[in-house]
N, CA, C and O atoms as a printed pandas DataFrame, in Angstrom:
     atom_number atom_name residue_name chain_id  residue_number  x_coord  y_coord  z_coord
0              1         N          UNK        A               1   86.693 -130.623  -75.735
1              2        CA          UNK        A               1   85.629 -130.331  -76.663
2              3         C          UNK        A               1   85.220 -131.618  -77.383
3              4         O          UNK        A               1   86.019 -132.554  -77.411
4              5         N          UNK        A               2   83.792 -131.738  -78.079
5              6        CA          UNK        A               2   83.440 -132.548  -78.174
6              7         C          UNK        A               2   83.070 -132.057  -79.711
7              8         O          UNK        A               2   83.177 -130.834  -79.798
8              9         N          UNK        A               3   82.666 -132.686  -80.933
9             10        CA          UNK        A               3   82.217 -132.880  -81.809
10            11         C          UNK        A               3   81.108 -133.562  -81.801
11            12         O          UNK        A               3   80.958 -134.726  -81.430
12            13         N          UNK        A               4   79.915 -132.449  -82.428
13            14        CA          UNK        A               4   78.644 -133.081  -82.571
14            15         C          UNK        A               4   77.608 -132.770  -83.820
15            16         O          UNK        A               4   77.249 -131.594  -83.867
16            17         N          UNK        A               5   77.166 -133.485  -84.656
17            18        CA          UNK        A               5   76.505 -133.172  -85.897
18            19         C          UNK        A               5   74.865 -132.742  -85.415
19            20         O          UNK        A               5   74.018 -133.440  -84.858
20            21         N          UNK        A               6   74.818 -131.606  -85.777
21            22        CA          UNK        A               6   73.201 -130.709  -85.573
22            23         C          UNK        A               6   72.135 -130.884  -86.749
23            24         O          UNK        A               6   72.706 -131.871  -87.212
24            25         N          UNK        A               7   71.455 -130.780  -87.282
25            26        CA          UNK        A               7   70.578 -130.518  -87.926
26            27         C          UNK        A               7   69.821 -129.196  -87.676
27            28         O          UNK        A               7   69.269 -128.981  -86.596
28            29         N          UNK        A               8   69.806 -128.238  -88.789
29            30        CA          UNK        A               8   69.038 -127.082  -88.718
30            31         C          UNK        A               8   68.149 -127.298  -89.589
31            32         O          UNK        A               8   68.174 -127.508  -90.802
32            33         N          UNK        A               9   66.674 -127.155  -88.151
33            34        CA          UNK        A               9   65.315 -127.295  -88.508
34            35         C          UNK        A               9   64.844 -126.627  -89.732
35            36         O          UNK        A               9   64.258 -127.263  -90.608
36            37         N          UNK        A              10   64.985 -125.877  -89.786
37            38        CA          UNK        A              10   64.595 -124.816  -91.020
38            39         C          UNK        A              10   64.879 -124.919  -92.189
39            40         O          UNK        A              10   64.095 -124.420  -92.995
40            41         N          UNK        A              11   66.385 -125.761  -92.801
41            42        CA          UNK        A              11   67.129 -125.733  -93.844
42            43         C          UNK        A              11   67.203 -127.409  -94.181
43            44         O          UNK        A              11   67.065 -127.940  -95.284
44            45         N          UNK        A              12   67.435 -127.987  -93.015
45            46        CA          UNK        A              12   67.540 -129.564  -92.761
46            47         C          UNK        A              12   68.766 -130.030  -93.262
47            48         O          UNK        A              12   68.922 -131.152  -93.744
48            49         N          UNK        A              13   69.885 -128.926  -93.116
49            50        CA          UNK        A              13   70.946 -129.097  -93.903
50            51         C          UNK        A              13   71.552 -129.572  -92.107
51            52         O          UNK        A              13   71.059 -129.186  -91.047
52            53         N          UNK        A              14   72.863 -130.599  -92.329
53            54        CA          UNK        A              14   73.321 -131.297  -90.972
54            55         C          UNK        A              14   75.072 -130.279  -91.009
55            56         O          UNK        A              14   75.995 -130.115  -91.806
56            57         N          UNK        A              15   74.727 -129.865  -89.718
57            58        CA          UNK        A              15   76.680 -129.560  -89.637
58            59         C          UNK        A              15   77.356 -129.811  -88.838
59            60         O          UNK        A              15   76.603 -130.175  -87.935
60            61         N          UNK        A              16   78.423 -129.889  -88.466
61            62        CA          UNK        A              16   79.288 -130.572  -87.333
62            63         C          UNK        A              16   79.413 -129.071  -86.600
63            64         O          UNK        A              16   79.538 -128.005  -87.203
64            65         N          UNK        A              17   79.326 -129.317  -84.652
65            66        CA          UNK        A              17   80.378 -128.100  -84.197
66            67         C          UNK        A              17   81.118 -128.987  -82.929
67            68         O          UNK        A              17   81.213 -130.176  -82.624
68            69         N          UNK        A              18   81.560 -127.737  -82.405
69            70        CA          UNK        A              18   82.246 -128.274  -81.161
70            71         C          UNK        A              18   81.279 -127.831  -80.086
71            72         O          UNK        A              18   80.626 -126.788  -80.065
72            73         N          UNK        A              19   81.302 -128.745  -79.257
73            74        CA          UNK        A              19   80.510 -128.595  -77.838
74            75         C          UNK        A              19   80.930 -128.851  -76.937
75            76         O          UNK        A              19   81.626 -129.860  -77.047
76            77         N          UNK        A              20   80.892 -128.402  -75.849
77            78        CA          UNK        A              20   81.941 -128.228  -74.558
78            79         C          UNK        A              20   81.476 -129.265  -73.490
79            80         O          UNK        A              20   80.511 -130.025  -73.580
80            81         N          UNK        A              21   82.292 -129.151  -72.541
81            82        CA          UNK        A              21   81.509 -130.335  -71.621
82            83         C          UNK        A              21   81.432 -129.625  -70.195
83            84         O          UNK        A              21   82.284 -128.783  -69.913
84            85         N          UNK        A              22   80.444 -129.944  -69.313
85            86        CA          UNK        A              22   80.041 -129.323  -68.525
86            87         C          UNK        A              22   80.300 -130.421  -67.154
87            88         O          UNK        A              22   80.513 -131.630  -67.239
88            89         N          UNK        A              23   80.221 -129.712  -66.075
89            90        CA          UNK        A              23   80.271 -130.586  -64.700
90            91         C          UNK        A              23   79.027 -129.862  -63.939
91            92         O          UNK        A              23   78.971 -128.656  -63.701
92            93         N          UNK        A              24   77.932 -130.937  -63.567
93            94        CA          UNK        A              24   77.008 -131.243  -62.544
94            95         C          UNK        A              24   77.007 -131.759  -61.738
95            96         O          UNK        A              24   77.177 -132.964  -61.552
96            97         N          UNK        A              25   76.728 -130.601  -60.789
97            98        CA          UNK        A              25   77.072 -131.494  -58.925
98            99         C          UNK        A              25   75.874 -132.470  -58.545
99           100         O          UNK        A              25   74.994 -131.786  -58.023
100          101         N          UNK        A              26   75.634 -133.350  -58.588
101          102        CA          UNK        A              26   75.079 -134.465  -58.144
102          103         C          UNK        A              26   74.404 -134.368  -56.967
103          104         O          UNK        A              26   73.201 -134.107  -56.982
104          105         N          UNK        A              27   75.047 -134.553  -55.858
105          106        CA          UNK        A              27   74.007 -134.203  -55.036
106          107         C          UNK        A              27   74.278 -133.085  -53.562
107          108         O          UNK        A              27   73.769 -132.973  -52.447
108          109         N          UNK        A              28   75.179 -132.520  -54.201
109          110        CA          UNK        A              28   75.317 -131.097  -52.764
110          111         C          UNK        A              28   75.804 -130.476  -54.102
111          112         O          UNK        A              28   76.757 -130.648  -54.863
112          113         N          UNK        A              29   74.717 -129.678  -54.037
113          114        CA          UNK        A              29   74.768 -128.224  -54.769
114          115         C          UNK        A              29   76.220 -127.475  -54.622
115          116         O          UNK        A              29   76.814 -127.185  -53.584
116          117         N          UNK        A              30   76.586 -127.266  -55.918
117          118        CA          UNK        A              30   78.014 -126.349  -55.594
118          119         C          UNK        A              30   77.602 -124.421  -54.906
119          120         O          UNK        A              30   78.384 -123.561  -54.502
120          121         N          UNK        A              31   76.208 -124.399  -55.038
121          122        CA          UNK        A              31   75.764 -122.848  -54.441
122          123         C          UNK        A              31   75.827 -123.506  -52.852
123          124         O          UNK        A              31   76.517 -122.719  -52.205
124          125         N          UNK        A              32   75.580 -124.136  -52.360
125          126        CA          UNK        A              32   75.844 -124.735  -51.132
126          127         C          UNK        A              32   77.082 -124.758  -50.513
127          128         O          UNK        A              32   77.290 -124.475  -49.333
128          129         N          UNK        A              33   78.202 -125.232  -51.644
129          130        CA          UNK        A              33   79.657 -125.137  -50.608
130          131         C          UNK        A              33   79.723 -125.995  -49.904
131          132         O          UNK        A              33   78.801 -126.810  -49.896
132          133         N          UNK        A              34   81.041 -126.181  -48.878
133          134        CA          UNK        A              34   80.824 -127.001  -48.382
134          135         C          UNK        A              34   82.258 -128.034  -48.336
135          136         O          UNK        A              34   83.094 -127.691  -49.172
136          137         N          UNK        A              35   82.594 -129.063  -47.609
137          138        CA          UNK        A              35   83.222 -130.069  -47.290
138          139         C          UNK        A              35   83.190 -131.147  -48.886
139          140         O          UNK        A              35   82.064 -131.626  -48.746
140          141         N          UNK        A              36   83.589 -131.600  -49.871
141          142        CA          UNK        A              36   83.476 -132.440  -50.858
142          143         C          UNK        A              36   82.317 -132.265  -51.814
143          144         O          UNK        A              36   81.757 -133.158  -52.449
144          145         N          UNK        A              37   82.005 -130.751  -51.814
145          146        CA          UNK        A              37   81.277 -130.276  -52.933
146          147         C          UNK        A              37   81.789 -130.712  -54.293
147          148         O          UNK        A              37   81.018 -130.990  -55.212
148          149         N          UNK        A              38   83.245 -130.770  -54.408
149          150        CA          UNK        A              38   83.837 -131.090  -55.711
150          151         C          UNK        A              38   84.555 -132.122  -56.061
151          152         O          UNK        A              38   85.359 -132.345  -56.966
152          153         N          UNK        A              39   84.002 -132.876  -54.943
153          154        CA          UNK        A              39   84.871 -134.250  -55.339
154          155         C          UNK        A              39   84.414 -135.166  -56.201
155          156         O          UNK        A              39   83.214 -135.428  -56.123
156          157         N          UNK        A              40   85.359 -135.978  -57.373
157          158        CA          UNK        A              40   84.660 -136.316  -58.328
158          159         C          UNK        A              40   83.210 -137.343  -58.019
159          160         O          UNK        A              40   82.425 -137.502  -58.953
160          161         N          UNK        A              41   83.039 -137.749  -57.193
161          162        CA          UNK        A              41   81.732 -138.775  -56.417
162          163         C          UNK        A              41   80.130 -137.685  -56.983
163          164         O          UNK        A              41   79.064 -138.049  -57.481
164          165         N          UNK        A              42   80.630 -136.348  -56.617
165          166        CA          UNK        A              42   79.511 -135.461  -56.944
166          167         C          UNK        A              42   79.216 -134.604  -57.961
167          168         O          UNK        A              42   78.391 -133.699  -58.080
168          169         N          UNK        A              43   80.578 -135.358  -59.116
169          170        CA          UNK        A              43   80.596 -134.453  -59.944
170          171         C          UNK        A              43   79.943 -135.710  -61.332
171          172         O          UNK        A              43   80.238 -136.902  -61.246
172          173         N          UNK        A              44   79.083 -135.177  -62.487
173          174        CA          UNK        A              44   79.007 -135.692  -63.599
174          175         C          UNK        A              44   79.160 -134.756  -64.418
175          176         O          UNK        A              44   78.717 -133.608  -64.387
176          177         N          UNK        A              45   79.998 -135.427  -65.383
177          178        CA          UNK        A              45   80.227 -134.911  -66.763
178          179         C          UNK        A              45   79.254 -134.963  -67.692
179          180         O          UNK        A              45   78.783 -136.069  -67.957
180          181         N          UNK        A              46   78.713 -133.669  -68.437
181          182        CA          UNK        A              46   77.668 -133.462  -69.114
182          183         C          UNK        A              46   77.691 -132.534  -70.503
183          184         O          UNK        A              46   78.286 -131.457  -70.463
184          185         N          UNK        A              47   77.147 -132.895  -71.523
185          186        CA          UNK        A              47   77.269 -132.167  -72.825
186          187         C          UNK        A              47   75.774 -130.964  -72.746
187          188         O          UNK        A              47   74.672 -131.505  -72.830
188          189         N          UNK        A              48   75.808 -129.595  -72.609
189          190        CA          UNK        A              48   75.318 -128.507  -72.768
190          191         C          UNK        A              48   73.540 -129.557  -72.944
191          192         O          UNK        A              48   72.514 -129.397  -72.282
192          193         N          UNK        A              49   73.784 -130.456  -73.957
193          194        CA          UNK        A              49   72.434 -131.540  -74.212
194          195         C          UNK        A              49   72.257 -132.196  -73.007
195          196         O          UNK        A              49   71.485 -133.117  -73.275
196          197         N          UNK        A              50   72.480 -132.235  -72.066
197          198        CA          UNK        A              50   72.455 -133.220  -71.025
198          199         C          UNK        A              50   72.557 -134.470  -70.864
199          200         O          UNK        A              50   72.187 -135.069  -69.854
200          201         N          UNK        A              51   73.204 -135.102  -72.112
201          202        CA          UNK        A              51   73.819 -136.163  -72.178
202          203         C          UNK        A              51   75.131 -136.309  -71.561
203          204         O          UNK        A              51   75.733 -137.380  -71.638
């Protein structure tokens, strides 16, 4: 988990939460399957933000 400070538009008050981290297959789709679908080469690590 990750720690990240938000700002809510409405109030403009800033709060910290936790945000998880995500894995994106790069370039063979994990709905594809397959031979090294999950090897780390095709995998990036990503925050819900797509950072």
């Amino acid at each position: 988990m990750l720690k990240a400070k938000v700002r809510d538009n409405k109030t403009g008050k800033t709060k910290e939460v936790e945000v998880s981290m995500e894995l994106h297959h790069r370039d063979t789709p994990q709905r594809e399957g397959g031979e090294g679908v999950h090897d780390t080469i095709n995998l990036d690590m990503l925050t819900p933000m797509g950072t």
